[in-house]
Backbone as CSV, one residue per row, in Angstrom:
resi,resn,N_x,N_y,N_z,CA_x,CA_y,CA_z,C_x,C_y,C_z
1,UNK,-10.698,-19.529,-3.750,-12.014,-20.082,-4.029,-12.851,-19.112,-4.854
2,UNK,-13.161,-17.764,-4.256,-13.407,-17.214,-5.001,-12.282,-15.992,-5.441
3,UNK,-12.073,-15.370,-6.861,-11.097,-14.763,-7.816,-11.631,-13.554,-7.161
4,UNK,-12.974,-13.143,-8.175,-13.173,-12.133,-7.895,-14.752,-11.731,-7.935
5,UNK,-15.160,-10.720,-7.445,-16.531,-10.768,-8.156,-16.861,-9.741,-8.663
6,UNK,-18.145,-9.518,-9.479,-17.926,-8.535,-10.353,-19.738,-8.502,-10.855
7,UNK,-20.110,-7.577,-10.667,-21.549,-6.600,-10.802,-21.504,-5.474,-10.033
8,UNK,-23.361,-5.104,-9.897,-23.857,-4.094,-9.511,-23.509,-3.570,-7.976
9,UNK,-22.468,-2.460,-8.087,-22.578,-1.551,-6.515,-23.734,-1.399,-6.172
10,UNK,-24.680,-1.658,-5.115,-25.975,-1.724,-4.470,-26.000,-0.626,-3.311
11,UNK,-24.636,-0.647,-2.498,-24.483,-0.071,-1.718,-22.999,0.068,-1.380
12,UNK,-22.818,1.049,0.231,-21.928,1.313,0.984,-21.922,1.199,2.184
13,UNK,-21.296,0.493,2.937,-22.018,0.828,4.006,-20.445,0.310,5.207
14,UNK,-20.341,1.512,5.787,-18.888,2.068,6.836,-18.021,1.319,5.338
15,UNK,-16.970,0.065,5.836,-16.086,-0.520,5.056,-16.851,-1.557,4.344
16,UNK,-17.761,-1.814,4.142,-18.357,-2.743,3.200,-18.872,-2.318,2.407
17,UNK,-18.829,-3.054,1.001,-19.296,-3.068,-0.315,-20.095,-4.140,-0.587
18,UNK,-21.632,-3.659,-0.906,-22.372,-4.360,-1.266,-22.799,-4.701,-2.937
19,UNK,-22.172,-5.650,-3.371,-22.362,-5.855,-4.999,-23.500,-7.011,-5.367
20,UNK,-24.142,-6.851,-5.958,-25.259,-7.779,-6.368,-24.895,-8.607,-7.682
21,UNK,-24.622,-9.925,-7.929,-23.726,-10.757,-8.639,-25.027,-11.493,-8.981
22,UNK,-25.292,-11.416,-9.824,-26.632,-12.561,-10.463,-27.892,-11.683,-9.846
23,UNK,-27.883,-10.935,-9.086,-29.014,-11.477,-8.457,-28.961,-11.712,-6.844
24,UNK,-27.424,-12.481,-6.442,-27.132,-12.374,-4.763,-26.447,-11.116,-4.474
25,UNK,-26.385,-10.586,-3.483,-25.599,-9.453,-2.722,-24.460,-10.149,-1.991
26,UNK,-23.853,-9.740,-2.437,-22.392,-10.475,-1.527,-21.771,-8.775,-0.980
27,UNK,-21.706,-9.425,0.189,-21.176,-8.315,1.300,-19.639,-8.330,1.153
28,UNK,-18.971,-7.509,1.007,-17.222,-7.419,0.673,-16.570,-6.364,1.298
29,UNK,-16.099,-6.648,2.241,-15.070,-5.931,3.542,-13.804,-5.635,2.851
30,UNK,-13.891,-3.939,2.668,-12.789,-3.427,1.503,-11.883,-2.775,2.488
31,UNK,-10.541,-1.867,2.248,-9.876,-1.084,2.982,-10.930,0.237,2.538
32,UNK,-10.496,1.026,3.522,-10.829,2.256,3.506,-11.098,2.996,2.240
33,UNK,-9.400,3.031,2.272,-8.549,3.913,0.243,-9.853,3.498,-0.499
34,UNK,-10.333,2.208,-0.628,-11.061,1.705,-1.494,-12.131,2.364,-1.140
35,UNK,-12.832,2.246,-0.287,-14.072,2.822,0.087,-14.610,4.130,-0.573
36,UNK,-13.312,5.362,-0.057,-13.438,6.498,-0.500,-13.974,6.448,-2.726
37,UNK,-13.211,5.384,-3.147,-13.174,5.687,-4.718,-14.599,4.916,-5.592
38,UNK,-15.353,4.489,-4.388,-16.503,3.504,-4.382,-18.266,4.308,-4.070
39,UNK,-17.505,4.920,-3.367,-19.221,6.327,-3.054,-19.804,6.998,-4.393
40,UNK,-19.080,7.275,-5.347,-19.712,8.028,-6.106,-19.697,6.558,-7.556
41,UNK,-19.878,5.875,-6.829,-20.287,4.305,-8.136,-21.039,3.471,-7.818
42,UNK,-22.041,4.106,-6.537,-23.091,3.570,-6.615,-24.066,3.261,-7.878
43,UNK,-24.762,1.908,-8.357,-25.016,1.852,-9.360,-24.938,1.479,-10.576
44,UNK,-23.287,1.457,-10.131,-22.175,1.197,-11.701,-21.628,-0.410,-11.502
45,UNK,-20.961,-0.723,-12.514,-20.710,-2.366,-12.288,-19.097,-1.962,-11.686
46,UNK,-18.508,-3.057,-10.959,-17.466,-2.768,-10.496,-17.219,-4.713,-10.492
47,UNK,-15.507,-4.095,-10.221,-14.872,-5.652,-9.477,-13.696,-5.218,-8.721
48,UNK,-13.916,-6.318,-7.826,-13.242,-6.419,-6.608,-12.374,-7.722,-6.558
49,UNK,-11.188,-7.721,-6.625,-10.172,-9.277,-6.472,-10.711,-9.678,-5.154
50,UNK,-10.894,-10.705,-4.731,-11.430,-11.237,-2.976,-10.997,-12.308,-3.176
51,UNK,-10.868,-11.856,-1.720,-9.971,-13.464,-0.342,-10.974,-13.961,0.506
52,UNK,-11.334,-15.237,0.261,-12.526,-15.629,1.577,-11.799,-16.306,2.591
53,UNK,-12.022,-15.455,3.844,-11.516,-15.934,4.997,-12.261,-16.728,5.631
54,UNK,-12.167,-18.249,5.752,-13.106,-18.726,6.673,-12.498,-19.485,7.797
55,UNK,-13.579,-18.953,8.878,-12.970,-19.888,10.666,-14.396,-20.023,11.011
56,UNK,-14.013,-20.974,11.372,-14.834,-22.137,12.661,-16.445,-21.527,12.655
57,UNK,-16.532,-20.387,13.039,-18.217,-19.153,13.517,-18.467,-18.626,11.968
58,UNK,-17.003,-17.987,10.933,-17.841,-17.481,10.150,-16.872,-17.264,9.060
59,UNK,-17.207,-16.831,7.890,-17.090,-16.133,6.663,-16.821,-15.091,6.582
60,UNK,-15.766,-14.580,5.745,-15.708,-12.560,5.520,-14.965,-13.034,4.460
61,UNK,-15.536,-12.207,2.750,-15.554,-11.953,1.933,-14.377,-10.470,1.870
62,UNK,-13.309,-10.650,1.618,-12.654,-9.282,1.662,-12.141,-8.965,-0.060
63,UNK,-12.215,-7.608,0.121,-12.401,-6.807,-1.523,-11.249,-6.204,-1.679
64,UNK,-10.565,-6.215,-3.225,-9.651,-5.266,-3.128,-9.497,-4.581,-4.818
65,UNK,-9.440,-3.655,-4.887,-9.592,-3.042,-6.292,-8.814,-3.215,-7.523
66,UNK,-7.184,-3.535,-6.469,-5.934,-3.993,-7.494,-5.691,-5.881,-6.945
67,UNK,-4.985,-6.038,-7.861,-4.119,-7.663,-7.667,-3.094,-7.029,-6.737
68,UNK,-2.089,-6.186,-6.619,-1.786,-5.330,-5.802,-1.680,-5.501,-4.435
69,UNK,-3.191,-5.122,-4.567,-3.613,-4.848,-2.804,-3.636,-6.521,-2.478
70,UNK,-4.593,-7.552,-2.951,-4.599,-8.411,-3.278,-3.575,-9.047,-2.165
71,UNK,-2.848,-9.175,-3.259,-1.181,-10.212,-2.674,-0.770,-9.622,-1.971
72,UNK,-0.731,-8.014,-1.580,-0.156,-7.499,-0.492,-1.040,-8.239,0.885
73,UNK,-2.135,-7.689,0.328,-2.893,-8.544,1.690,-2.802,-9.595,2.714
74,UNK,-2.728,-11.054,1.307,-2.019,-12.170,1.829,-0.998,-12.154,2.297
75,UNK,-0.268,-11.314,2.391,1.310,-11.533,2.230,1.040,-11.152,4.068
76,UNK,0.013,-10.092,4.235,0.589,-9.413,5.359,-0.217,-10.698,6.485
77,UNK,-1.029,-11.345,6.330,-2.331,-12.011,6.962,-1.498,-13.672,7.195
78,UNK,-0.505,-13.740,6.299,0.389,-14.632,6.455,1.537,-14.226,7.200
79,UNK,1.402,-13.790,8.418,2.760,-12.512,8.661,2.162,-13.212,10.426
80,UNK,2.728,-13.827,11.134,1.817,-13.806,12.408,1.538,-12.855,13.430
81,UNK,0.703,-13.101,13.623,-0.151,-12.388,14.561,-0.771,-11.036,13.840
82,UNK,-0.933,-11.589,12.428,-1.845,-10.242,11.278,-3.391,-10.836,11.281
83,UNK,-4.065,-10.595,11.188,-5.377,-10.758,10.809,-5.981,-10.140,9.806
84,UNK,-7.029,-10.692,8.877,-8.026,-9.889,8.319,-8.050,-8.458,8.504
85,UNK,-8.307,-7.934,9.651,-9.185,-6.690,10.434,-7.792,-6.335,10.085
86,UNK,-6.478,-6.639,10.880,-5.085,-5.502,10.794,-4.786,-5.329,9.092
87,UNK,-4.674,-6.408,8.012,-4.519,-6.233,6.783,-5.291,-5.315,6.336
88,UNK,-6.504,-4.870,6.102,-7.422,-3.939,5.486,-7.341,-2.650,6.569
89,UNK,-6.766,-2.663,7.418,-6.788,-1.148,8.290,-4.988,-0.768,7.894
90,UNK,-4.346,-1.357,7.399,-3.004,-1.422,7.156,-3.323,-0.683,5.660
91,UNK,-3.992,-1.595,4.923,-4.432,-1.383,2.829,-4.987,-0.513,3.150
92,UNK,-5.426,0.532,4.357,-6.773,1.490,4.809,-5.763,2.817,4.695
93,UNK,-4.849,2.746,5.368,-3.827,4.146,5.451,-3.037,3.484,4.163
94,UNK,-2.380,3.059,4.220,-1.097,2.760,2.985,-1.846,2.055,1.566
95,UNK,-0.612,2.845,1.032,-1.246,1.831,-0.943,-0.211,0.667,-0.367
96,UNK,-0.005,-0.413,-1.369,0.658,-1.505,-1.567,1.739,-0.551,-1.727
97,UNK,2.370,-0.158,-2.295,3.732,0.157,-2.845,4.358,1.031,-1.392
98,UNK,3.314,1.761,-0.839,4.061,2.537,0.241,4.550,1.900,1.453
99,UNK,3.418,0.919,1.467,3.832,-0.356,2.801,4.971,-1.019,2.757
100,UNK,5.391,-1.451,0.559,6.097,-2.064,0.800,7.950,-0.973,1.038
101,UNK,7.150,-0.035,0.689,8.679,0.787,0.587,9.239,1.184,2.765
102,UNK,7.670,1.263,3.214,7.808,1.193,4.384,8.887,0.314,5.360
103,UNK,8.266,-0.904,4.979,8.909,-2.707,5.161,10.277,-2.501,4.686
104,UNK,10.534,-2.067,3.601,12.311,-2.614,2.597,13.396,-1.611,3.513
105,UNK,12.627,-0.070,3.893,13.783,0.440,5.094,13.348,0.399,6.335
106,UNK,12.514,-0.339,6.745,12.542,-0.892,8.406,12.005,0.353,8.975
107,UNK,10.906,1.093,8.418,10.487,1.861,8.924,8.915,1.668,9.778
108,UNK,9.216,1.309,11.105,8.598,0.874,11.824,7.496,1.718,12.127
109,UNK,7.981,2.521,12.474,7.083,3.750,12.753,6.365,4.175,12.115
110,UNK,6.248,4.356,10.426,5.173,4.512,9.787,4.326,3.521,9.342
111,UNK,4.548,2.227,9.523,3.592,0.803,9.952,2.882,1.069,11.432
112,UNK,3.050,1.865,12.261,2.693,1.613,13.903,1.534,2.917,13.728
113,UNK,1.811,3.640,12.690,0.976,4.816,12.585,-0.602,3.817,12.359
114,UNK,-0.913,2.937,12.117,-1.992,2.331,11.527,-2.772,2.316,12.663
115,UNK,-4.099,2.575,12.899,-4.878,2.428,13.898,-4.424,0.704,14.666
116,UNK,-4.319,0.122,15.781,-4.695,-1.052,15.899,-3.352,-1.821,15.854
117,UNK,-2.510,-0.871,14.888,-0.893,-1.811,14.921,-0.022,-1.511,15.769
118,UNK,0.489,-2.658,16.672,1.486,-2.245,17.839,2.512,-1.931,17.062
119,UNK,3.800,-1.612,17.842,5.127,-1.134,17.121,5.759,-2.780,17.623
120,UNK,5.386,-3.669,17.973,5.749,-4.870,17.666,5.000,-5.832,16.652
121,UNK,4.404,-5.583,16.596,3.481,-6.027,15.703,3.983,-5.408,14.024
122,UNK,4.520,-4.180,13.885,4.982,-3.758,12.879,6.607,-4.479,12.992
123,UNK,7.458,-4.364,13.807,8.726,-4.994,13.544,8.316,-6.097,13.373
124,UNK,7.584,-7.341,13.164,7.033,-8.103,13.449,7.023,-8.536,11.480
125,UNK,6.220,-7.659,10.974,5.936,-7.052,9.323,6.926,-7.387,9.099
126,UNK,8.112,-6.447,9.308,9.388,-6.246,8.524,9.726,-7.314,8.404
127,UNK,10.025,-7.858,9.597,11.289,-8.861,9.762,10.399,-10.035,8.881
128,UNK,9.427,-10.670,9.007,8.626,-11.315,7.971,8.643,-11.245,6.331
129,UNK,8.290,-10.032,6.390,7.832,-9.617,4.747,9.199,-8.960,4.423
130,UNK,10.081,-8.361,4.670,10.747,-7.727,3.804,11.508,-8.406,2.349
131,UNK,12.394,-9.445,3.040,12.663,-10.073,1.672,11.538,-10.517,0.566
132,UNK,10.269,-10.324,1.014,9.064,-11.011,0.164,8.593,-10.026,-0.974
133,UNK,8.529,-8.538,0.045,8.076,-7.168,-0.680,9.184,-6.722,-1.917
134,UNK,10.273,-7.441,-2.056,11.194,-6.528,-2.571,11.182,-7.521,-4.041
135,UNK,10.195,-8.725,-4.125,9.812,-9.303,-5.312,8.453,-8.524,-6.164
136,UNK,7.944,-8.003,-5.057,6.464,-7.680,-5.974,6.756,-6.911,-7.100
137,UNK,5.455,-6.927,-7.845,5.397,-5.688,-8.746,4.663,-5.130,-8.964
138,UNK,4.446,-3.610,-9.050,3.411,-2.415,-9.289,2.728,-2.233,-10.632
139,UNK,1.695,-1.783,-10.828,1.336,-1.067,-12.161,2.674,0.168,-12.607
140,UNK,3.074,0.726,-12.090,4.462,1.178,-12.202,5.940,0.673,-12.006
141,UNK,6.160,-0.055,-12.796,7.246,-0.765,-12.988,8.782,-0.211,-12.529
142,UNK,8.837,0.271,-13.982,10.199,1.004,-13.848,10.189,2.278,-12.448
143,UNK,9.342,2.877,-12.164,9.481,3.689,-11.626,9.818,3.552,-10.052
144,UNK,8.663,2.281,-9.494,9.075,1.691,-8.217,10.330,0.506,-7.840
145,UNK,10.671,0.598,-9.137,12.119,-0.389,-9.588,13.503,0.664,-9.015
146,UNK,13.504,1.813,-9.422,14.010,3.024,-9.097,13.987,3.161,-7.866
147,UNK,12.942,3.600,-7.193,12.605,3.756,-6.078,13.156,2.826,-4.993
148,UNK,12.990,1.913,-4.934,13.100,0.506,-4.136,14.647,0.249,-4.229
149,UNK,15.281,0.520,-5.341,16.733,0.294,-5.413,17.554,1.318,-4.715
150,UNK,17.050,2.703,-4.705,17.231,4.120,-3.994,17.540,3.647,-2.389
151,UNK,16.415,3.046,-1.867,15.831,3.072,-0.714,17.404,1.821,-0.656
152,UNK,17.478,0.880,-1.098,18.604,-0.348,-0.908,19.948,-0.258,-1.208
153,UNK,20.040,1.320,-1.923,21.367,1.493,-1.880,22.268,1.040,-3.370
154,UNK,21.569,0.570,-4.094,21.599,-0.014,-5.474,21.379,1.233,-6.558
155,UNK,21.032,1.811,-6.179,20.718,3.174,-7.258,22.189,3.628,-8.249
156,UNK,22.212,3.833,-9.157,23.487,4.719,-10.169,23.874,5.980,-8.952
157,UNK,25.132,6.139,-8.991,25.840,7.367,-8.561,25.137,8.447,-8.740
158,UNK,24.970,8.380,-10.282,24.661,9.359,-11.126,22.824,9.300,-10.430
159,UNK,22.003,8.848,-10.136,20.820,9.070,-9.691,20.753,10.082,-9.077
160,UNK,19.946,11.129,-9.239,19.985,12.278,-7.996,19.288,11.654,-7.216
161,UNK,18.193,11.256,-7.822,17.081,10.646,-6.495,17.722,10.070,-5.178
162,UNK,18.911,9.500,-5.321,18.870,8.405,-4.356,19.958,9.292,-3.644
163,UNK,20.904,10.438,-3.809,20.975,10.878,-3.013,19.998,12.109,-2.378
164,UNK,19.279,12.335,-2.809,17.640,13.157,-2.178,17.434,12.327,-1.295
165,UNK,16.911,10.886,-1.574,16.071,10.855,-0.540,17.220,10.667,0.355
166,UNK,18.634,10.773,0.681,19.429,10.480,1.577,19.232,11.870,2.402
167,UNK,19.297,12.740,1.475,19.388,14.134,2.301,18.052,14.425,2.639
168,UNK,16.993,14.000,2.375,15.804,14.226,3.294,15.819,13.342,4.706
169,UNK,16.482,12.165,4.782,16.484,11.391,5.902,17.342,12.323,6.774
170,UNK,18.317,12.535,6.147,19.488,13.138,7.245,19.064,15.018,7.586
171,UNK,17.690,15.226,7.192,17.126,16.156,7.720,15.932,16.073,8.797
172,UNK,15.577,14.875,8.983,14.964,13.913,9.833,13.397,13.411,9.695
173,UNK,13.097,13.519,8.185,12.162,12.702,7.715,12.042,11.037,7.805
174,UNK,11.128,10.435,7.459,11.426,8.950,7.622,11.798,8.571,5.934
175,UNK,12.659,7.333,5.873,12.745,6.769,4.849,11.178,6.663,3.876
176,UNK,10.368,6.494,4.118,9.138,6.100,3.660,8.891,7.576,3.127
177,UNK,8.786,8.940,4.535,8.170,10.018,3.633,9.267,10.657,2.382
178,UNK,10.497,10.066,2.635,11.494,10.590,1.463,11.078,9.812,0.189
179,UNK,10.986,8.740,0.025,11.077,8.211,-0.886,9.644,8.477,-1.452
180,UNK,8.246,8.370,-0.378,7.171,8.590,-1.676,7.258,9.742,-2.127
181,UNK,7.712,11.197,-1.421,7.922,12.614,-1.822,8.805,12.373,-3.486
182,UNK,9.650,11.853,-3.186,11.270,11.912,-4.333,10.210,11.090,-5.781
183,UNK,9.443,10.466,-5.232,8.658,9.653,-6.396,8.162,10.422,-6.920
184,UNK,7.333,11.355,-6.327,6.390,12.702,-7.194,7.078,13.971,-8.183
185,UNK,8.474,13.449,-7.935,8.846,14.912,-8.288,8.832,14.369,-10.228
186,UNK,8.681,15.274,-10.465,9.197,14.694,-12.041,10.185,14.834,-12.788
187,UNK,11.046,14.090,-12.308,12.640,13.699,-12.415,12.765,13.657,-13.963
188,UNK,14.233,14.288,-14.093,14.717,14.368,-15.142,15.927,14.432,-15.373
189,UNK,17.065,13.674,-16.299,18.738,13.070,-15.817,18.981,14.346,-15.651
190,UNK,18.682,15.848,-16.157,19.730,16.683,-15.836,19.571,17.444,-14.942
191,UNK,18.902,16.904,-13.566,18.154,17.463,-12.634,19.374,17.004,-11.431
192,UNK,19.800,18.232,-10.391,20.832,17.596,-9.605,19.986,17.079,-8.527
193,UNK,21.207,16.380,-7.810,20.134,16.325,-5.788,19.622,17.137,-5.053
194,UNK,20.268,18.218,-5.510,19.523,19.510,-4.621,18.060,20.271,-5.272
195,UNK,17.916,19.565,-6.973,16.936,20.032,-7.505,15.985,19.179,-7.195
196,UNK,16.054,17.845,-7.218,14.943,16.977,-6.619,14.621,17.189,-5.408
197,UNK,16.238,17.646,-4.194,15.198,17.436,-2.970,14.706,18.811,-2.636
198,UNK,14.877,19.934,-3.833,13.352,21.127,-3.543,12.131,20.386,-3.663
199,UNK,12.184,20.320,-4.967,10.783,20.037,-5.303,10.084,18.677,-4.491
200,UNK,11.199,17.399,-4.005,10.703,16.564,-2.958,9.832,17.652,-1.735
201,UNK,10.740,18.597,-1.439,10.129,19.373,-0.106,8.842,19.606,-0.128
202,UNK,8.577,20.253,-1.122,6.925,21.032,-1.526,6.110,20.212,-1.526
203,UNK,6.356,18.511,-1.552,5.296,17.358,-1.136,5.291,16.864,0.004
204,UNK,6.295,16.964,0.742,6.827,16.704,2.533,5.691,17.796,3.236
205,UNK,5.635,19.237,2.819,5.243,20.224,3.337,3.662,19.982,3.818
206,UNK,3.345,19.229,2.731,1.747,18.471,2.576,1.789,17.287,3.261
207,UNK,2.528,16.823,3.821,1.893,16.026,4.470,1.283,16.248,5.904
């Protein structure tokens, strides 16, 4: 119903974004991630993709910065027993791409990390969304194309990556922190597995 909206940041206030569109203030219930990149644009024109949720008592206007987050959203709110409140506290810790890399190796446990999400409620995700997540697509194409195929076992021989992130699992990281680590490194064909999974380490170390 409504796409998106798009004017004056007015305010902040906890997870809401207040944008003034003509003239009205429309109140827009963002994730967190978003929140943080929204404080210092007070003032400035912005847009937000939004989903209007409506039941029976009321209305909530929810905001999201990418198409991205967006369809991830739906995807998860269509997932039962997801709600509004669990989707944006989910988009709150995780980007789209990490949730979905989360979901594609059944990594439950870093879905349960979310304030509010049971660890049934996350197997719950997987078993739902996984075949769904492994259609999307990122502002990074090729790169989470890589990634996602790593994680499924589809990767070239010749990939170091995909045996990295094997040898970070079998050092007892989760699938999820191997693969976003192995993403950062800045891979290059004549780089072996043991050279990616240094430099993977030095981003593990940070977390």
């Amino acid at each position: 119903m409504i796409s998106f909206v798009r004017g004056e940041l007015v305010e902040v206030i906890e997870n809401v974004a207040i944008v003034d569109v003509g003239g009205i203030g429309y109140n827009v219930e963002v994730p967190m991630r978003t929140i943080d990149g929204l404080q210092s644009r007070i003032g400035e024109e912005i847009r937000l993709f939004t989903y209007l949720n409506v039941r029976e008592d009321a209305m909530k206007l929810c905001g999201f910065s990418t198409r991205e987050e967006l369809s991830m959203f739906k995807m998860l709110i269509g997932t039962s027993g997801v709600g509004p409140k669990a989707g944006l506290a989910l988009l709150s810790t995780m980007t789209p791409e990490e949730l979905s890399l989360a979901i594609v190796s059944e990594d439950d446990k870093t879905i349960a990390k979310t304030p509010g999400i049971a660890a049934k409620t996350a197997q719950k995700i997987i078993v739902e969304l996984k075949s769904k997540v492994g259609k999307m697509t990122f502002s990074s194409d090729s790169e989470s194309a890589a990634v996602l195929s790593a994680i499924g076992g589809e990767a070239s021989g010749s990939d170091a990556r995909a045996d990295a992130i094997a040898g970070l699992v079998a050092l007892g990281f989760s699938n999820t922190q191997a693969v976003t680590c192995v993403r950062k490194v800045e891979y290059t064909p004549d780089m072996t597995s043991d050279d990616v999974l240094k430099q993977a380490l030095k981003f593990l170390s940070a977390l």
